[in-house]
N, CA and C atoms as a LAMMPS dump frame, in Angstrom:
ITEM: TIMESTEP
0
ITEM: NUMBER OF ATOMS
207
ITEM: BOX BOUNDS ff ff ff
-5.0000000000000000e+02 5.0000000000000000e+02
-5.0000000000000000e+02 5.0000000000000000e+02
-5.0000000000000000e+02 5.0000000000000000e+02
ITEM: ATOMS id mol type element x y z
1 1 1 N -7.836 406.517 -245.104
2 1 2 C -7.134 406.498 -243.837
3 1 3 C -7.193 405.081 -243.279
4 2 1 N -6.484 404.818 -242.296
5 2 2 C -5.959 403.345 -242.305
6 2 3 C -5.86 403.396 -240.349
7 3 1 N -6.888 403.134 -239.746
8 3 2 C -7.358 402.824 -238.486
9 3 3 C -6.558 401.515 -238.144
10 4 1 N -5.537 401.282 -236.623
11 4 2 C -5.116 399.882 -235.549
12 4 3 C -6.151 399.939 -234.566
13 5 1 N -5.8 398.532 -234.519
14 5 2 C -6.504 398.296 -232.925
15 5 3 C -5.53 397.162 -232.43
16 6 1 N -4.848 397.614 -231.304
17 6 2 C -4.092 396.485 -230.817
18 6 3 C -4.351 395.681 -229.73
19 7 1 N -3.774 394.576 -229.54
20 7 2 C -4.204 394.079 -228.039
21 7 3 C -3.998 394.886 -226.852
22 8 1 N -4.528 394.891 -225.755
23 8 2 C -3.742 395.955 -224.333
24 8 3 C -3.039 394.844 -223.774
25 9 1 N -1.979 395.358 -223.64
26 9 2 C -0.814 394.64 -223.335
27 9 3 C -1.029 394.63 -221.029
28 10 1 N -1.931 395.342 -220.874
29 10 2 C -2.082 395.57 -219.491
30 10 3 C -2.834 394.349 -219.022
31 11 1 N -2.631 393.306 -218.098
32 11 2 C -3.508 392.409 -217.666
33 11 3 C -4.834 392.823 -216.68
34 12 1 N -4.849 394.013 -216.036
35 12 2 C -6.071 394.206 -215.731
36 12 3 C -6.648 395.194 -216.984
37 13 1 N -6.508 395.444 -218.328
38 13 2 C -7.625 396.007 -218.942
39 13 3 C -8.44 395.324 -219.766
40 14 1 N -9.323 395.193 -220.161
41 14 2 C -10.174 394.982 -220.642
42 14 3 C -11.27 395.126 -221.628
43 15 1 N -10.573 396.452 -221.531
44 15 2 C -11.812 397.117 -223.173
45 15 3 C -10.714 397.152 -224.669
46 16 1 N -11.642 396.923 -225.197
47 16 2 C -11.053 397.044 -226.904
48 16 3 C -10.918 398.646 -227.161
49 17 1 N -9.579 398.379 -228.404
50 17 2 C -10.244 400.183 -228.549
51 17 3 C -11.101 400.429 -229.776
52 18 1 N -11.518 399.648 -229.89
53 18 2 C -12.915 400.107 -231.105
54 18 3 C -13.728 398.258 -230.85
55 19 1 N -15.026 398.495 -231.022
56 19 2 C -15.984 397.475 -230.819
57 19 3 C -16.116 397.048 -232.191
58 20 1 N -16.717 396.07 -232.54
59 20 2 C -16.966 395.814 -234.175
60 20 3 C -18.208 396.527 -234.576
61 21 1 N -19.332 396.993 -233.547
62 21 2 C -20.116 398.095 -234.249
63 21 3 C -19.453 399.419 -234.973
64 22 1 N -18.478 399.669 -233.862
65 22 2 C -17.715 400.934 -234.554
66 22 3 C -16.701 400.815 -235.567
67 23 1 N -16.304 399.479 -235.976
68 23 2 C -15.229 399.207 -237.391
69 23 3 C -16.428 399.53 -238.148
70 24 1 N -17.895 398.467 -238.272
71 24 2 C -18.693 398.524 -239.208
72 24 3 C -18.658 400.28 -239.804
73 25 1 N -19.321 401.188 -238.792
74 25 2 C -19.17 403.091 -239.119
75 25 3 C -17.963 403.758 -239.793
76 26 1 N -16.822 403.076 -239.327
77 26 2 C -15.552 403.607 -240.208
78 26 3 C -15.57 402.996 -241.266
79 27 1 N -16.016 402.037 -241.545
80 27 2 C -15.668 401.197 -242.787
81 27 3 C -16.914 401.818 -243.81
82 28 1 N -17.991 402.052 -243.394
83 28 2 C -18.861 402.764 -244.15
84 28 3 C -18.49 404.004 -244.702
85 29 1 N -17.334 404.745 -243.356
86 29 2 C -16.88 406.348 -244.417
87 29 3 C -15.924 406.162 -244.921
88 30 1 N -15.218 404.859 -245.089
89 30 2 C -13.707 404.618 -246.4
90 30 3 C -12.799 404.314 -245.697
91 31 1 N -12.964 404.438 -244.577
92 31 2 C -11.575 403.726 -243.672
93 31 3 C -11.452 402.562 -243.874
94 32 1 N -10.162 401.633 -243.488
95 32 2 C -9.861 400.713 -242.957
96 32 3 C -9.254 400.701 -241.628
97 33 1 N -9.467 399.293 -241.523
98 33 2 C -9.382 399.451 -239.813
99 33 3 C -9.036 397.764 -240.258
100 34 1 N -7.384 397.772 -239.385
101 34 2 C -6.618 396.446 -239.29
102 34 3 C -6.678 396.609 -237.324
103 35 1 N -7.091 395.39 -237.138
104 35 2 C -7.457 394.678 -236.341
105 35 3 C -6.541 393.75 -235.271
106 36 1 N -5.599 393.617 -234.452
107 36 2 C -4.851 392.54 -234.297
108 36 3 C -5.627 391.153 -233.524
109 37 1 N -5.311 390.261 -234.047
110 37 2 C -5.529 389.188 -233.388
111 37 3 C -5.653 388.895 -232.161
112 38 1 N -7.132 388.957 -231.741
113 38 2 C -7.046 388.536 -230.253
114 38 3 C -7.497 389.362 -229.514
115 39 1 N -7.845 391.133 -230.401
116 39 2 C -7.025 392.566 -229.672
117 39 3 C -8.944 392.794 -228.581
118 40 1 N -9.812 392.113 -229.418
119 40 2 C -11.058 392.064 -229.101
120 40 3 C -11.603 391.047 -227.657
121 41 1 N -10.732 390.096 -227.66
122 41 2 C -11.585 388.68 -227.068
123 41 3 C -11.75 389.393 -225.356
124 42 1 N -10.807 390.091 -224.445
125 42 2 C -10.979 390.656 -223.058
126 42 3 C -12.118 390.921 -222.955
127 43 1 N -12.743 391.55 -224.169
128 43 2 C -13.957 392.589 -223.986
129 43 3 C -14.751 391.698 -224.651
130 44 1 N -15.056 390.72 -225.235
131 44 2 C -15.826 389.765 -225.468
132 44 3 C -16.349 389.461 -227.267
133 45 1 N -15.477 390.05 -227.706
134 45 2 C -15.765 390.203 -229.284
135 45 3 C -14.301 389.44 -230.018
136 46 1 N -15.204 388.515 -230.943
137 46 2 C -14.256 388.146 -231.637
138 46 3 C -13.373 388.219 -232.92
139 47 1 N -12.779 387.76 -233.508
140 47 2 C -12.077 387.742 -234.189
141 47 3 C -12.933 387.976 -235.703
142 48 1 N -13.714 387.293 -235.433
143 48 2 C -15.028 386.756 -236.546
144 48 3 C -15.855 388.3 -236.979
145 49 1 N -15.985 388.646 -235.179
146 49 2 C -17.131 389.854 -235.356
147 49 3 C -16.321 390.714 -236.293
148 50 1 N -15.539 391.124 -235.903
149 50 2 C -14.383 391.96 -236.306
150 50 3 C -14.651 391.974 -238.489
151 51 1 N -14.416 390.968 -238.366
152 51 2 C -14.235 390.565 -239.551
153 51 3 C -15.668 390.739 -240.59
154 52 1 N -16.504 390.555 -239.706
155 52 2 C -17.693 390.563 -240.272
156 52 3 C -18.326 392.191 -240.712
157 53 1 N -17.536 392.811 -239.956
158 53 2 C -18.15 394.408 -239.541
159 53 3 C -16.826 395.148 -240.647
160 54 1 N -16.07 394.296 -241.334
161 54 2 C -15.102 394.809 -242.408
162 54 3 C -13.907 395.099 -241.722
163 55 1 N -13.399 394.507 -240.458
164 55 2 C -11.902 394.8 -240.152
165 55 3 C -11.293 393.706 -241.291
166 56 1 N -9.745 394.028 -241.076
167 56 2 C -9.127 393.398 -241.583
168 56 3 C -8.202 392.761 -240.703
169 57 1 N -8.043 391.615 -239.924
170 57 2 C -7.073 390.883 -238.758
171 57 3 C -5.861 390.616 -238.965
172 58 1 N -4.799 391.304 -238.698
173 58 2 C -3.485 390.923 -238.308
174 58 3 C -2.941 390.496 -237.24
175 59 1 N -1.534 390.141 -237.541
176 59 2 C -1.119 388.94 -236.558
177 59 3 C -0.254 389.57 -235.228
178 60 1 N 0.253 390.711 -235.497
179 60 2 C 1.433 391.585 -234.42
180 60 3 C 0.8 392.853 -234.456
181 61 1 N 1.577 393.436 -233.415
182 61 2 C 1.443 394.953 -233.222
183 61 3 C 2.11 395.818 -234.527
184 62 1 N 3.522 394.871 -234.87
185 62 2 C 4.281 395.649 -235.839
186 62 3 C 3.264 395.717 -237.178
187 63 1 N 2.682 394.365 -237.345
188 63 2 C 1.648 394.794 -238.824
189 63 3 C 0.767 395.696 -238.432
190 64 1 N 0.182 396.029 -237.571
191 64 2 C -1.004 396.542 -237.347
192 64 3 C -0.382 398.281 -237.087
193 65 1 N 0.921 398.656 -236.429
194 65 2 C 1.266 400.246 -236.679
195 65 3 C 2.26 400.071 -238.19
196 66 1 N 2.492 398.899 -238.84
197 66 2 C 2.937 399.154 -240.214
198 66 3 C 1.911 399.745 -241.078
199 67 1 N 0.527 399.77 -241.085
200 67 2 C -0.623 399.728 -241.436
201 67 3 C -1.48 400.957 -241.332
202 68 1 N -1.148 401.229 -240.172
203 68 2 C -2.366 402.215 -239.323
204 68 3 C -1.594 403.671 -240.056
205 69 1 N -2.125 404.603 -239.785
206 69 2 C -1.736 405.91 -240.249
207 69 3 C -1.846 407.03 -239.144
C-alpha cells in the first residue's frame, strides 16, 4: 500500500499529517509513504527526517496522489 502526505495548503495550519516517527511504523509493515516537499517543515520536521525514517519525497501534490492509493 502506498501512503501521501501533502503540504496543508491552509496558512493557519500547522500539523503534518504523519510525523517521521510514524513513516518510520508504516515503513516497518511494507508501506510506502511518498512525502511532498516541504509537507513537514510548519510542524518542524524536515525533509531529511522524513527521509531518514524511509519516506520517499516528492515534488507536487499531483506526484504524491499519483502515488498514494
Amino acid at each position: 500500500m502506498n501512503i501521501g502526505v501533502i503540504n496543508e495548503s491552509s496558512k493557519i495550519e500547522n500539523r503534518a499529517g504523519l510525523t517521521p516517527s510514524s513513516v518510520s511504523l508504516l515503513v516497518e509493515k511494507g508501506l510506502t509513504v511518498y512525502v511532498q516537499a516541504g509537507a513537514g517543515l510548519k510542524a518542524g520536521y524536515t525533509n531529511e527526517e522524513y527521509v531518514a525514517q524511509g519516506a520517499k519525497i516528492v515534488f507536487t501534490k499531483d506526484e504524491v496522489f499519483g502515488r498514494s492509493d
